[in-house]
C-alpha positions in Angstrom: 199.3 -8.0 -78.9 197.0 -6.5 -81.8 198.7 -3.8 -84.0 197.2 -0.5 -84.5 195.0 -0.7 -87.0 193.1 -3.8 -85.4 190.8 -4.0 -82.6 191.6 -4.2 -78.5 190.7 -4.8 -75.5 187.0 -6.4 -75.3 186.2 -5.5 -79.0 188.9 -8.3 -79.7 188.3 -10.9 -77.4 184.4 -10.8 -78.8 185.0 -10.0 -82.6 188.3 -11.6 -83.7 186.9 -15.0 -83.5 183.9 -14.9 -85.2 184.4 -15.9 -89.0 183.3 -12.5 -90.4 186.5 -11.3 -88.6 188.9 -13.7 -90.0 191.3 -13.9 -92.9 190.7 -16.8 -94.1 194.2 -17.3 -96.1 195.7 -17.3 -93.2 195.4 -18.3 -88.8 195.2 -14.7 -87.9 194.4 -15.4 -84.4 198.3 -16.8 -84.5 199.6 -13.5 -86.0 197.4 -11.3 -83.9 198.3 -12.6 -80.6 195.1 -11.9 -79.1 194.7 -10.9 -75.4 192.2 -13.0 -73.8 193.1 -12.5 -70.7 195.3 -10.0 -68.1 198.3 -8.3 -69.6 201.1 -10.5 -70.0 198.8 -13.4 -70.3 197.8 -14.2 -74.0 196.0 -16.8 -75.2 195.5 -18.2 -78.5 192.1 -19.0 -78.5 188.8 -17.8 -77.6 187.4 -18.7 -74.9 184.9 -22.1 -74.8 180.9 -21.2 -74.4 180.0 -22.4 -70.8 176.8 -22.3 -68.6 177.9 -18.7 -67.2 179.3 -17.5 -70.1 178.3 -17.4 -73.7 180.7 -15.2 -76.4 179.1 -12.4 -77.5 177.2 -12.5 -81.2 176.5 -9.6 -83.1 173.6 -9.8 -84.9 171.5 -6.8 -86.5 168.3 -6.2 -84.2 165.7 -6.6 -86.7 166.3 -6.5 -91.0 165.9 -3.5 -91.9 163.3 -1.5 -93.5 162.8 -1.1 -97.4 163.8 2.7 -98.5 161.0 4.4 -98.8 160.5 7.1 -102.0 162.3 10.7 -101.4 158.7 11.9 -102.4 157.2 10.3 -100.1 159.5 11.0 -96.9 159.0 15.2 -98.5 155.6 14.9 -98.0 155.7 13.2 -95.0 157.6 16.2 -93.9 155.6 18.8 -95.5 152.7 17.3 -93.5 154.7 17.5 -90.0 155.5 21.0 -90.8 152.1 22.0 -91.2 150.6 20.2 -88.3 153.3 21.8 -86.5 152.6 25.4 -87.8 149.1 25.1 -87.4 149.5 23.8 -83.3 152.4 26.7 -83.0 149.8 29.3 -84.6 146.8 28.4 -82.1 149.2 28.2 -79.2 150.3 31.9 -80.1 147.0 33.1 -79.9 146.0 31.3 -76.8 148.7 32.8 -75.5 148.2 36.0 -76.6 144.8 36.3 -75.2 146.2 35.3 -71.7 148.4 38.0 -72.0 146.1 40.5 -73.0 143.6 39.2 -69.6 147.2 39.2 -67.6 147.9 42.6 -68.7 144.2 43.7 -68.2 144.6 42.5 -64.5 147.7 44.5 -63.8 146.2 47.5 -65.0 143.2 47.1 -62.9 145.5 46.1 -60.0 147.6 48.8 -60.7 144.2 51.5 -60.8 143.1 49.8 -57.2 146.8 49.7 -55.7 146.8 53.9 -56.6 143.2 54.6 -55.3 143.9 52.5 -51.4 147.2 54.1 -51.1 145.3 57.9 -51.9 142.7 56.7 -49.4 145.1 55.7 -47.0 147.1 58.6 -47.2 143.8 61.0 -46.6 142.6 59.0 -43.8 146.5 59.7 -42.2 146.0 63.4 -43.2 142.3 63.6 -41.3 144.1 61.7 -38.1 147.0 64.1 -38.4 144.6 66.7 -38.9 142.3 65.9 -35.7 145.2 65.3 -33.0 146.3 68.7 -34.0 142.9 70.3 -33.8 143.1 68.0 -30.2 146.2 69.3 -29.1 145.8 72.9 -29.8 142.1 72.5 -28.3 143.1 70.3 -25.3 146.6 71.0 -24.2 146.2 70.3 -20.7 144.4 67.2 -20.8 146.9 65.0 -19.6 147.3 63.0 -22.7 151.1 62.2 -22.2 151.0 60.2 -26.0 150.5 61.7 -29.1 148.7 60.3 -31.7 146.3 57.9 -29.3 142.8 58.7 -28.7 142.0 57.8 -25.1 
């Protein structure tokens, strides 16, 4: 088994044979004792490359980049932050003029909700107002429902 401080599991079996991994004054792989396989079944050697199977090499992705001058990343930054204020600012005032013609559209809404429920309370009041007139005029007409014009 590993000790503590050194890797397990799958990070052992791929890193503690490749040489950037080894000690080279000594076998390590001997002192380690590395798990290749199921508990209780060590092997002292990593496993051979076949058709199926190739050990895993890590490699950096791609060489890095040169550093690049802190002025130059500020004013890269200072440009982003511009372009960014300057979209932010024109979508706050698109914004606000859609809710200015939102709020403009309520209020008319509002106005024309108030004025159909006014008419349709007087045109309840003139039907209330004739089947009264109808009732007290014409009692014994034989109308046996109120509030139907027959």
């Amino acid at each position: 088994m590993t000790t503590p401080a050194e890797p397990v599991g799958a990070v052992a079996r791929h890193t503690a044979y490749l040489p950037r991994f080894w000690d080279k004054t000594q076998n390590v792989r001997e002192v380690w004792r590395i798990d290749w396989g199921h508990p209780g079944f060590t092997h002292r050697t990593p496993p051979e490359p076949t058709a199926d199977h190739q050990p895993t090499v890590i490699v950096p992705a791609r060489k890095p980049a040169p550093h690049r001058p802190t002025t130059l990343l500020r004013a890269d930054e200072i440009a982003h932050s511009e372009r960014q204020i300057a979209r932010l600012t024109e979508l706050e005032a698109r914004q606000a003029t859609v809710l200015a013609n939102t709020r403009q559209a309520l209020r008319k809404h509002r106005e024309h909700l108030k004025w159909a429920r006014r008419e349709l309370a007087a045109e309840i009041a003139a039907v209330h107002r004739l089947e009264h007139a109808e009732g007290a005029s014409g009692a014994g007409s034989g109308s046996t429902t109120p509030g139907r014009n027959a």
